[in-house]
N, CA and C atoms as a LAMMPS dump frame, in Angstrom:
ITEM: TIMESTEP
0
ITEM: NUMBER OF ATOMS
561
ITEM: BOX BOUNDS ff ff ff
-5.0000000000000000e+02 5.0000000000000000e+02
-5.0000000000000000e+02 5.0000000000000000e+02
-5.0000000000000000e+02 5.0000000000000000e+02
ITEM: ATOMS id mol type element x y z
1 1 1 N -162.575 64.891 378.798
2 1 2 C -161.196 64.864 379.219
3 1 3 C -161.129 64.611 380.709
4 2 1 N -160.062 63.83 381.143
5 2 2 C -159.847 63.674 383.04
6 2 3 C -160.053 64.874 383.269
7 3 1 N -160.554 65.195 383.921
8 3 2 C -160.644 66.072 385.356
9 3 3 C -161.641 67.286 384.566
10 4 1 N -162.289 67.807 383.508
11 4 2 C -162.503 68.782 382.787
12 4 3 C -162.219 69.586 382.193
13 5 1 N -162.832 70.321 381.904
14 5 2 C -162.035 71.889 381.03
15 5 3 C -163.106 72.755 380.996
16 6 1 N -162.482 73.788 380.221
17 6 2 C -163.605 75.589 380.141
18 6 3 C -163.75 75.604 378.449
19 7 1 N -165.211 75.432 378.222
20 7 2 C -165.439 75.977 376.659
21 7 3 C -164.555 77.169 376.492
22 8 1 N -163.952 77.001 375.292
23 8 2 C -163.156 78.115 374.58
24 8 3 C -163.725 78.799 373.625
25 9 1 N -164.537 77.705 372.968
26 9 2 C -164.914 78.201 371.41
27 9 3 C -166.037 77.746 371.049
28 10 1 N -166.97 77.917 370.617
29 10 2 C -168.752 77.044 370.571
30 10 3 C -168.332 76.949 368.87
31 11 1 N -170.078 76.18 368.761
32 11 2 C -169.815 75.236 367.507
33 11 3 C -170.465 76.524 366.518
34 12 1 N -170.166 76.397 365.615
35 12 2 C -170.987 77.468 364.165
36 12 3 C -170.415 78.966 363.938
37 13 1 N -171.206 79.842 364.004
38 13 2 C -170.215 81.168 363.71
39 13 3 C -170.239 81.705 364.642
40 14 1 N -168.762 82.147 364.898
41 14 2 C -168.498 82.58 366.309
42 14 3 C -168.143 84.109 365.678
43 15 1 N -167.924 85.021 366.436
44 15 2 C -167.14 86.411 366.423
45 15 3 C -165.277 86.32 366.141
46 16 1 N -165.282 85.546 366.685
47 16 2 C -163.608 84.941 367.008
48 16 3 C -163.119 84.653 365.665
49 17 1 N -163.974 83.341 365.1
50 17 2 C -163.697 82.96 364.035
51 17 3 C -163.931 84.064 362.619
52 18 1 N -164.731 85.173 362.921
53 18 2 C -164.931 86.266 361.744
54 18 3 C -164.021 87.116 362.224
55 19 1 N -163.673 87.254 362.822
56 19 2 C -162.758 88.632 363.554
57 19 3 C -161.486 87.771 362.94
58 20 1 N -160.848 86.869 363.102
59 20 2 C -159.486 86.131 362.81
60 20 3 C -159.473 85.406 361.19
61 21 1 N -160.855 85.206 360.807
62 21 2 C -160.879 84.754 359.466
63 21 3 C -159.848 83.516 359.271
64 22 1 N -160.308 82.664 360.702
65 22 2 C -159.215 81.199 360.701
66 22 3 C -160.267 80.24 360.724
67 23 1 N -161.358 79.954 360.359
68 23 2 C -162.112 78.759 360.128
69 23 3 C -162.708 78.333 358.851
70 24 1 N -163.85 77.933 358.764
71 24 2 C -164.171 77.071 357.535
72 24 3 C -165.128 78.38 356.767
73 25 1 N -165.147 78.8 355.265
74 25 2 C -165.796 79.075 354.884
75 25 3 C -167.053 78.486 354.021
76 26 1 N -167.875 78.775 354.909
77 26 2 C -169.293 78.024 354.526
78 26 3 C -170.652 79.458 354.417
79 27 1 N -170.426 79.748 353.132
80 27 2 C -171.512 80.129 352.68
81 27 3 C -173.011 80.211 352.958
82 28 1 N -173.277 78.971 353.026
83 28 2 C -174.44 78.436 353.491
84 28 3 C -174.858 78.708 355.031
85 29 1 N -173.638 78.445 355.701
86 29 2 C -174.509 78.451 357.478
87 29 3 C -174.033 79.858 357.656
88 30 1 N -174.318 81.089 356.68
89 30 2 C -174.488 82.142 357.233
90 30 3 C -173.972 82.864 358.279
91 31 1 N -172.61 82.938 358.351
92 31 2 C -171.774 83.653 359.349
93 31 3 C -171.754 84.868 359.149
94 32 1 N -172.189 85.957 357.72
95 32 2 C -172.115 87.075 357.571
96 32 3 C -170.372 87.413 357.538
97 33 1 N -169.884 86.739 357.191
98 33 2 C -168.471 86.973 357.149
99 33 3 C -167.78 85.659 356.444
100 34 1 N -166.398 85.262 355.981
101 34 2 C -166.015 84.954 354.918
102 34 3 C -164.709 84.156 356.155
103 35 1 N -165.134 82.678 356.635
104 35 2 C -164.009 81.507 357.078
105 35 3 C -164.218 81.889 358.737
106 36 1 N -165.788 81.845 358.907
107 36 2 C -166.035 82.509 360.247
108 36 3 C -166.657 81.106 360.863
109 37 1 N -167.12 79.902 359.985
110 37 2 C -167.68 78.779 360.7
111 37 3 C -166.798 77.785 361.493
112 38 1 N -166.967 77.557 362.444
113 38 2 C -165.828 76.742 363.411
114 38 3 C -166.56 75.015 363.84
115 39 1 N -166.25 74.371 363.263
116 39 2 C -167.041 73.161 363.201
117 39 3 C -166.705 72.188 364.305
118 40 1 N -166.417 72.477 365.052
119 40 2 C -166.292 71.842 366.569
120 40 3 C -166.736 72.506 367.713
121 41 1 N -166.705 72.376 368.708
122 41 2 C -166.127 72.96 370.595
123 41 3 C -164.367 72.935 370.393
124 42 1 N -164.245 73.567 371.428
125 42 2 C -163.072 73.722 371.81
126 42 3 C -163.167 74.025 373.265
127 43 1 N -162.11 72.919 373.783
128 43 2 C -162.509 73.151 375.522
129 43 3 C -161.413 73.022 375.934
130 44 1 N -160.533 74.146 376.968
131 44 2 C -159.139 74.55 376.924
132 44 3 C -159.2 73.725 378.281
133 45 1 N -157.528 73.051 378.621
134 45 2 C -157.2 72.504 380.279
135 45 3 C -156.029 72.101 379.801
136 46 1 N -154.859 71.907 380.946
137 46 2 C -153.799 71.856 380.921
138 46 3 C -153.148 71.116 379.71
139 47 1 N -151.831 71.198 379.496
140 47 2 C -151.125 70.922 378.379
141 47 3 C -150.601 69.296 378.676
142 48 1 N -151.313 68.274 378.252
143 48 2 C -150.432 66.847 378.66
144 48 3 C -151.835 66.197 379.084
145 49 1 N -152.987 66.94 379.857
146 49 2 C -154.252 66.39 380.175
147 49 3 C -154.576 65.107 379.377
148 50 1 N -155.492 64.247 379.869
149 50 2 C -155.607 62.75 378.807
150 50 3 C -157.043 63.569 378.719
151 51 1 N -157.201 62.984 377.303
152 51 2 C -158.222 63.099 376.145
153 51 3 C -159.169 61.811 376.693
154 52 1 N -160.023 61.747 376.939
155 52 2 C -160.694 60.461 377.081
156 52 3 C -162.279 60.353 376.066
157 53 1 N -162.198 58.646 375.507
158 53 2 C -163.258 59.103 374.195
159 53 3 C -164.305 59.278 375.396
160 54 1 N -165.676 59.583 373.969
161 54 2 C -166.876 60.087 374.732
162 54 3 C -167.676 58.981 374.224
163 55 1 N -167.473 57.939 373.726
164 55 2 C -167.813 56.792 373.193
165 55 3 C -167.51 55.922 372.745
166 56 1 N -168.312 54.873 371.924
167 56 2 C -167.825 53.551 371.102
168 56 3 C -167.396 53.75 369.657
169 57 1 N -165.951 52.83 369.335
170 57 2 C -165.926 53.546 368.385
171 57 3 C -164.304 52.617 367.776
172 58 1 N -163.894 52.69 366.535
173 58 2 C -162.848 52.316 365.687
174 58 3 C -162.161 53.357 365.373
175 59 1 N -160.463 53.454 365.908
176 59 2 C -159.66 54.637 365.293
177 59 3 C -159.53 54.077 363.873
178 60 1 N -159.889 55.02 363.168
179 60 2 C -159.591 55.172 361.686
180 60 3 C -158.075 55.592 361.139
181 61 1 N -157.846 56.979 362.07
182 61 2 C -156.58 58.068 361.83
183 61 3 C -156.407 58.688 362.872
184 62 1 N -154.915 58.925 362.631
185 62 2 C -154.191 59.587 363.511
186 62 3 C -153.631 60.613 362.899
187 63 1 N -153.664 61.81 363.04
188 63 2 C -153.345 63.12 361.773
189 63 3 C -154.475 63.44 361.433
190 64 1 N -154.769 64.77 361.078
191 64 2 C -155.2 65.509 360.09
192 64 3 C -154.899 67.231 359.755
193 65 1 N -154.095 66.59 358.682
194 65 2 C -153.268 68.163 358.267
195 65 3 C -153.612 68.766 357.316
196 66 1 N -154.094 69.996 357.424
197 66 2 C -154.543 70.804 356.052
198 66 3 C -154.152 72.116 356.671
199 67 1 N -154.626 73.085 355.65
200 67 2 C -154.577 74.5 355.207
201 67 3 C -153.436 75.003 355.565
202 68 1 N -153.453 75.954 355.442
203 68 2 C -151.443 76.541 355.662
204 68 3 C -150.705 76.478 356.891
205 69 1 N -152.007 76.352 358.079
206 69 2 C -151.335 76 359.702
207 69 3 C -151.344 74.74 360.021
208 70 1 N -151.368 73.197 359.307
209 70 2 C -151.56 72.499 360.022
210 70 3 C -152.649 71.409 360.489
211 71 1 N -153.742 72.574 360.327
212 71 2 C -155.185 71.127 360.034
213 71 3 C -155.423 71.503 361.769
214 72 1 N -155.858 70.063 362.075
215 72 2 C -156.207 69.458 363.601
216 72 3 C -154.714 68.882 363.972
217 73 1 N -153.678 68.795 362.96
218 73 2 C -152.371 68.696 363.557
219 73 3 C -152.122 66.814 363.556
220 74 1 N -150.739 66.156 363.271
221 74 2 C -150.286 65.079 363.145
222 74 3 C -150.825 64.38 364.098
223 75 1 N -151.342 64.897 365.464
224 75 2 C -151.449 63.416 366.557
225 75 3 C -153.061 63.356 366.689
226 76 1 N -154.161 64.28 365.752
227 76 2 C -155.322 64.237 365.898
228 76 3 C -156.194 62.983 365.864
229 77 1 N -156.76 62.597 366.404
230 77 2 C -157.548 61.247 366.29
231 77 3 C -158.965 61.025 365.974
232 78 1 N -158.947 60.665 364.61
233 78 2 C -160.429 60.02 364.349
234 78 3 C -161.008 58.586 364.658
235 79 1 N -161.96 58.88 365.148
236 79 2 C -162.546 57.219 365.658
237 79 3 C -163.864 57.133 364.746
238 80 1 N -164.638 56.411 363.806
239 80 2 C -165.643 55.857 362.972
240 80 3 C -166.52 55.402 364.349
241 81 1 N -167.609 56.21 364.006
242 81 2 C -168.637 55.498 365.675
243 81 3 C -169.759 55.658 364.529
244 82 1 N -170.615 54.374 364.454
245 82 2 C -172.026 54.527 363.638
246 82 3 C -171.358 55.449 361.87
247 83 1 N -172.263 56.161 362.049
248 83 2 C -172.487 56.725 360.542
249 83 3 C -171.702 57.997 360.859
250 84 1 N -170.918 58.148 361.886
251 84 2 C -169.853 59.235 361.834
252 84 3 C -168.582 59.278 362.287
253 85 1 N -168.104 60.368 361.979
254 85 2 C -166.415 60.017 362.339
255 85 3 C -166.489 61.509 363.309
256 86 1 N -165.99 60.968 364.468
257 86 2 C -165.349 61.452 365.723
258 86 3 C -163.761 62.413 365.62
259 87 1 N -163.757 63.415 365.844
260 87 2 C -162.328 64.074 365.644
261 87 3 C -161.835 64.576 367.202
262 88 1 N -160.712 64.576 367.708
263 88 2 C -159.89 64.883 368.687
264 88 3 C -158.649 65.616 368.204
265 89 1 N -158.695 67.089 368.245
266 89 2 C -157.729 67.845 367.41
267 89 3 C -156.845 68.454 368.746
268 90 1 N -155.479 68.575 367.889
269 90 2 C -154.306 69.387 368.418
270 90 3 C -153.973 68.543 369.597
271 91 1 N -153.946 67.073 369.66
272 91 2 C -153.288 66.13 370.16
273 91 3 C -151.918 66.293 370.546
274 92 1 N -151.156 66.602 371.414
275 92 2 C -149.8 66.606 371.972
276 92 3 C -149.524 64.587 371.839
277 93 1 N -150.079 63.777 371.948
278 93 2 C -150.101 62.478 371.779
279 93 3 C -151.209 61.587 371.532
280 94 1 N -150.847 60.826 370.673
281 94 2 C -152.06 60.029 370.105
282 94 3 C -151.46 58.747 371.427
283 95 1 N -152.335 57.667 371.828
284 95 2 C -152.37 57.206 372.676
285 95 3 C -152.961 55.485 372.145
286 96 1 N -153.452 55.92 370.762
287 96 2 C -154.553 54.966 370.241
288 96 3 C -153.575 54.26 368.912
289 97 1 N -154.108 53.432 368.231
290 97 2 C -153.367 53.224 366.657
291 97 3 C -155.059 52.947 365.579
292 98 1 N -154.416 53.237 364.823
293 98 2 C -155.135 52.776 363.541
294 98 3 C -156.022 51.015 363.588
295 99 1 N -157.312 51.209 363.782
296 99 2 C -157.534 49.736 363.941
297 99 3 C -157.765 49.432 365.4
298 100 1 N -157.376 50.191 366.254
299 100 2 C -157.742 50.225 367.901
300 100 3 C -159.53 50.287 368.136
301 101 1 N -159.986 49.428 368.606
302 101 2 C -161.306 49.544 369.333
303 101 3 C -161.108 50.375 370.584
304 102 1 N -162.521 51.869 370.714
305 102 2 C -162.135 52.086 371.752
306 102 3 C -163.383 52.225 372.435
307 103 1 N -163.798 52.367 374.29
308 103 2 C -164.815 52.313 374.458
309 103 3 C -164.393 53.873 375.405
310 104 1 N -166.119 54.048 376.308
311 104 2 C -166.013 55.226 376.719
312 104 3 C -165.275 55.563 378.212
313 105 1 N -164.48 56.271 378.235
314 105 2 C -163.896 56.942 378.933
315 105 3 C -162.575 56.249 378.859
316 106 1 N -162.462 55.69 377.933
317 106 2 C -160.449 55.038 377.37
318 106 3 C -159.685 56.128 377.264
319 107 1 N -158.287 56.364 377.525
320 107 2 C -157.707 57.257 376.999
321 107 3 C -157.187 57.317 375.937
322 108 1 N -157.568 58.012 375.193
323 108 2 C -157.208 57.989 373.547
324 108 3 C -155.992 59.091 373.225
325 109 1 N -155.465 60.205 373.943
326 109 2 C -154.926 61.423 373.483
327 109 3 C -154.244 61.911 375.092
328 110 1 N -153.192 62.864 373.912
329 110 2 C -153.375 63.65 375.555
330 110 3 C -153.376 65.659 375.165
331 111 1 N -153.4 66.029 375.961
332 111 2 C -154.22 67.359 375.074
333 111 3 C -152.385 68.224 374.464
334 112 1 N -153.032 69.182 373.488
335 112 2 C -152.075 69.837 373.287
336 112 3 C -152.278 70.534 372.331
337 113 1 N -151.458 71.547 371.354
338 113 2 C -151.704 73.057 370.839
339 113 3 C -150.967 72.338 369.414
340 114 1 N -150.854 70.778 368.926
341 114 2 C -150.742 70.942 367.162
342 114 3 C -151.441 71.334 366.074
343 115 1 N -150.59 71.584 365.007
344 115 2 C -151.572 72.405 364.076
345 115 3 C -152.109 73.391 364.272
346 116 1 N -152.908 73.601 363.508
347 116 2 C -153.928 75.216 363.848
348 116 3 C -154.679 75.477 365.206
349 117 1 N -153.726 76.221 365.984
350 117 2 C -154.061 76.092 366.96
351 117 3 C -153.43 77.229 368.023
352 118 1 N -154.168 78.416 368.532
353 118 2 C -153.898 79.591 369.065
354 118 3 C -153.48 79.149 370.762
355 119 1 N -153.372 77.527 371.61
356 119 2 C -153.132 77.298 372.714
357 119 3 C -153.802 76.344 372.655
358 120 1 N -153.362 75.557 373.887
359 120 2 C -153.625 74.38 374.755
360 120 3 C -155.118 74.376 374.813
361 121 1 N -155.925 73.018 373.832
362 121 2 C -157.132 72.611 373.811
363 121 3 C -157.363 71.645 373.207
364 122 1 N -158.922 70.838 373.075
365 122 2 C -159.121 69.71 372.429
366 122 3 C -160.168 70.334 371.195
367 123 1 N -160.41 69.963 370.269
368 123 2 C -161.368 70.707 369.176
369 123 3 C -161.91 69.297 369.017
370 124 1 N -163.317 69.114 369.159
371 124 2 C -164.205 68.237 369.699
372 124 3 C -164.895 68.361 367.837
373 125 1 N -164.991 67.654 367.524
374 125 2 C -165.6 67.439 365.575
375 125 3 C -166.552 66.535 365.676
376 126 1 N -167.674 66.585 364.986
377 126 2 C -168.35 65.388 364.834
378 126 3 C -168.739 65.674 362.933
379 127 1 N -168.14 64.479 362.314
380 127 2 C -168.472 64.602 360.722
381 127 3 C -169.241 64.022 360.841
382 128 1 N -170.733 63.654 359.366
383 128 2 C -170.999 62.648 358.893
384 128 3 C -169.811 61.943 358.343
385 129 1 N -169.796 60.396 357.754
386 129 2 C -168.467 59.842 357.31
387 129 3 C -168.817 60.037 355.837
388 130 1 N -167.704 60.206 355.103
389 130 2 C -167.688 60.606 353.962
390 130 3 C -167.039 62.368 353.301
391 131 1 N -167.523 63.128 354.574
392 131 2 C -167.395 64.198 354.732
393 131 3 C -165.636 65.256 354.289
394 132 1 N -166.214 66.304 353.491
395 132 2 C -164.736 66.539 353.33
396 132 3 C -164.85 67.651 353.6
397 133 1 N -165.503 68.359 354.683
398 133 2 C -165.502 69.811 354.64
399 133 3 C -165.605 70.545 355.929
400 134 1 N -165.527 70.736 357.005
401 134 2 C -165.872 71.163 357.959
402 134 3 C -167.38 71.992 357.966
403 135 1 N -167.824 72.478 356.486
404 135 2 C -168.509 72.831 356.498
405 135 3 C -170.136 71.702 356.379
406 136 1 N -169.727 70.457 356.578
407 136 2 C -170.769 69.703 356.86
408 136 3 C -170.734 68.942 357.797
409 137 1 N -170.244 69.721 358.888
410 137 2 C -169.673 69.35 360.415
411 137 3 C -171.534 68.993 361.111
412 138 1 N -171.73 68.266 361.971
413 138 2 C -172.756 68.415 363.111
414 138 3 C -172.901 68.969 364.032
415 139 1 N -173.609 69.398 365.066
416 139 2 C -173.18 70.289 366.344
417 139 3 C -172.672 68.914 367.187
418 140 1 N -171.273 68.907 367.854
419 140 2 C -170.933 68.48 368.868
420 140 3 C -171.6 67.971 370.019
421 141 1 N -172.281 69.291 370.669
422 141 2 C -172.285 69.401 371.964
423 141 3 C -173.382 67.657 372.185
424 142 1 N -174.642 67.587 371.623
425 142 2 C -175.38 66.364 371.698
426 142 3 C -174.525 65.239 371.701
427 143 1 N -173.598 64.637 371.306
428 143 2 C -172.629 63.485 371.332
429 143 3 C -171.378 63.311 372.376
430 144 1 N -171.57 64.448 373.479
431 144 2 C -170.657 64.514 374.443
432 144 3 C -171.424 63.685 375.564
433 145 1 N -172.741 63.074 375.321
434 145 2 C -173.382 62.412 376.212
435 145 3 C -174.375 61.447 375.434
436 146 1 N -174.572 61.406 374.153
437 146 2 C -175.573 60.421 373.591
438 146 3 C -175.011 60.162 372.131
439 147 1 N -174.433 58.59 372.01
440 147 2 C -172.541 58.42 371.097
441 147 3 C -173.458 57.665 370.196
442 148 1 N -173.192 57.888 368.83
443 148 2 C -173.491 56.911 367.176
444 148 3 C -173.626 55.491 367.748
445 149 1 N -171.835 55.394 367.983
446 149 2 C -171.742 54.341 367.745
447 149 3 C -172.686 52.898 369.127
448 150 1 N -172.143 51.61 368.572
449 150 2 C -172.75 50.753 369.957
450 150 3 C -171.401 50.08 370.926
451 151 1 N -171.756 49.702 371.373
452 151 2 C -170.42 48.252 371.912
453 151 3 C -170.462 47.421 371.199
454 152 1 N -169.326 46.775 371.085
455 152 2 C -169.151 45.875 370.021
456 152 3 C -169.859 44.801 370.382
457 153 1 N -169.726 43.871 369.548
458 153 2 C -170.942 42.475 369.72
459 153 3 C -169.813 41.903 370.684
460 154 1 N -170.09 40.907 371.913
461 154 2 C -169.601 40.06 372.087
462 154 3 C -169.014 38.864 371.05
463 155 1 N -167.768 38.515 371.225
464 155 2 C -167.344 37.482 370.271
465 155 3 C -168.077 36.191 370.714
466 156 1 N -168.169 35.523 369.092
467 156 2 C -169.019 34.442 369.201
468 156 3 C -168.565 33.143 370.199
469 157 1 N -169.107 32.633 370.932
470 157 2 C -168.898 31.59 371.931
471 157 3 C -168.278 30.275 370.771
472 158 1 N -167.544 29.476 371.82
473 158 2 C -166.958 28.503 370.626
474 158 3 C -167.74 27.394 369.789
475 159 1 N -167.523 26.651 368.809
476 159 2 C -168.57 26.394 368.115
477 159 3 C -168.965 24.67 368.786
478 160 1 N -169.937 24.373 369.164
479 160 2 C -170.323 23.326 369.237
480 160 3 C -169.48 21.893 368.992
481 161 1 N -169.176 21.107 369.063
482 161 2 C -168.386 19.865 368.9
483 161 3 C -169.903 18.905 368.143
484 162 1 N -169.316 18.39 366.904
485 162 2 C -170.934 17.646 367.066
486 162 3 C -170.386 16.244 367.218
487 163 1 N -171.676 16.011 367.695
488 163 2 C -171.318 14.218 368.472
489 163 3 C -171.839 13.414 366.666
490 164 1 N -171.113 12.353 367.401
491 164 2 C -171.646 10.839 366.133
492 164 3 C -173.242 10.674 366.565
493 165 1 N -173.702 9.954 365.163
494 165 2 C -175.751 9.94 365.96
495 165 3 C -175.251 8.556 366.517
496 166 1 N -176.269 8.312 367.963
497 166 2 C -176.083 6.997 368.708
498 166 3 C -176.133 5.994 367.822
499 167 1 N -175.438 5.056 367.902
500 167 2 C -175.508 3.823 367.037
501 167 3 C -176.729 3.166 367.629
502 168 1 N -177.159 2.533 366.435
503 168 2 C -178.243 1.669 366.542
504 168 3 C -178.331 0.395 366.496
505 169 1 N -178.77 -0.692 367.216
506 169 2 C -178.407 -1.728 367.267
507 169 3 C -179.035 -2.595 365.93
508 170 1 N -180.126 -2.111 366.297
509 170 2 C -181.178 -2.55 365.242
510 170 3 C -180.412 -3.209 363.37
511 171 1 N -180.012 -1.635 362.833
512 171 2 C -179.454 -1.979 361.312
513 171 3 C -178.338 -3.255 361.829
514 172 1 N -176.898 -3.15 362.989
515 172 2 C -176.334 -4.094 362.915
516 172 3 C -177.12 -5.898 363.588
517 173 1 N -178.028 -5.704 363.663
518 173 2 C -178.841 -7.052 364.044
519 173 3 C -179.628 -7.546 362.337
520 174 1 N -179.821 -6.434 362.053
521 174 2 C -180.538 -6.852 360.609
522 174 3 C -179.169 -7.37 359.567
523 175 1 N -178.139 -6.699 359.645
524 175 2 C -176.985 -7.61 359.096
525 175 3 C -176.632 -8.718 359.164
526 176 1 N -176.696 -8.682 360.429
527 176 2 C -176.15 -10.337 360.709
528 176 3 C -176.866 -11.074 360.869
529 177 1 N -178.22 -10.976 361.157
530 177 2 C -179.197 -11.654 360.587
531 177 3 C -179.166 -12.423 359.721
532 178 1 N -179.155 -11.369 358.355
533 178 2 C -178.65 -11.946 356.92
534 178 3 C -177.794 -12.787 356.412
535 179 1 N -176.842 -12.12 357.653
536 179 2 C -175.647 -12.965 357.206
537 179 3 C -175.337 -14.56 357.272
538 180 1 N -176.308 -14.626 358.596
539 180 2 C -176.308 -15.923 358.933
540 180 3 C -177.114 -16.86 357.822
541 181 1 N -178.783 -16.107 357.421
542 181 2 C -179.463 -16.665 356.838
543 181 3 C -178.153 -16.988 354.914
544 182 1 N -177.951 -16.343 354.605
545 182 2 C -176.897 -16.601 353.533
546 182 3 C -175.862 -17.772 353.706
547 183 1 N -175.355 -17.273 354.964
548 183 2 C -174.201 -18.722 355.456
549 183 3 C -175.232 -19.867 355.441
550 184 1 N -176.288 -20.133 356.068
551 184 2 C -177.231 -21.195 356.084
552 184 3 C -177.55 -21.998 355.126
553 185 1 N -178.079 -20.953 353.787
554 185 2 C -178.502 -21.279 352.63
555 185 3 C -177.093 -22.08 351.724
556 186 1 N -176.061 -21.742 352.384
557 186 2 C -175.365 -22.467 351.366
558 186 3 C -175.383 -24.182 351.956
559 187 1 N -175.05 -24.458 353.295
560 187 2 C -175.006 -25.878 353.137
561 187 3 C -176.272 -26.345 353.043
């Protein structure tokens, strides 16, 4: 984000998230408690702050609303980078559209408290794509400096013009050659 922010919330099972019983219940990654896994960062700074991506990447969506508060909230932004999808939650403004190429440090968002969301922050997601669960979230923090995706290819240069092959004198000398010898033969 411009200018920074203060971790709020770390990635996996937090105290916060078992004490409030407001995150993902995942069995498996062992929180010892029941909707205690929190599958992002969360890094709190002013309300309106620009969101800037942390990489290369295709907005997919804008929204994501679930469970009874809201989700990551209507202006959340997913970007498809490589073999994962990128989340930017509780968006006060999406900045991007559906189909937008974006590169790193673009402004994609600007921060804000939609959806499930106890105050002013960004909830930083990294899915595999395909993914429907928070509970098969990745750790974040590695992709805030080393991104899936690449830069896009340069577009292809324009295509060649092809020339005619040089004419040859030769085949039209062997014609008329002929031609003459034929005109000849008749008188």
């Amino acid at each position: 984000m411009q200018g920074g922010g203060t971790l709020t919330q770390a990635y996996g099972c937090t105290a916060w998230a078992c004490a409030n019983h407001s995150e993902w219940d995942c069995p498996m990654r062992g929180c010892g408690c029941r909707f205690g896994f929190h599958a992002g960062i969360d890094i709190g700074a002013g309300y309106g702050t620009l969101l800037l991506a942390a990489g290369y990447g295709r907005v997919v969506q804008i929204g994501r609303l679930g469970g009874s508060c809201g989700g990551l909230g209507p202006q959340a932004v997913g970007i498809q980078s490589g073999a994962m999808m990128i989340w930017y939650g509780h968006a006060s403004q999406a900045l991007v559209r559906p189909g937008d190429l974006v590169q790193p440090g673009q402004a994609i968002a600007r921060m804000g408290s939609l959806g499930c969301s106890t105050g002013t922050h960004v909830h930083f997601e990294v899915d595999p794509l395909g993914n429907a669960s928070g509970c098969a979230s990745v750790d974040p923090n590695p992709y805030l400096s080393s991104w899936p995706g690449q830069p896009p290819a340069p577009p292809p240069g324009p295509l060649p013009v092809p020339t005619p092959p040089a004419a040859s004198a030769a085949p039209w000398a062997l014609l008329a050659a002929a031609a003459l010898l034929i005109y000849a033969g008749r008188e």
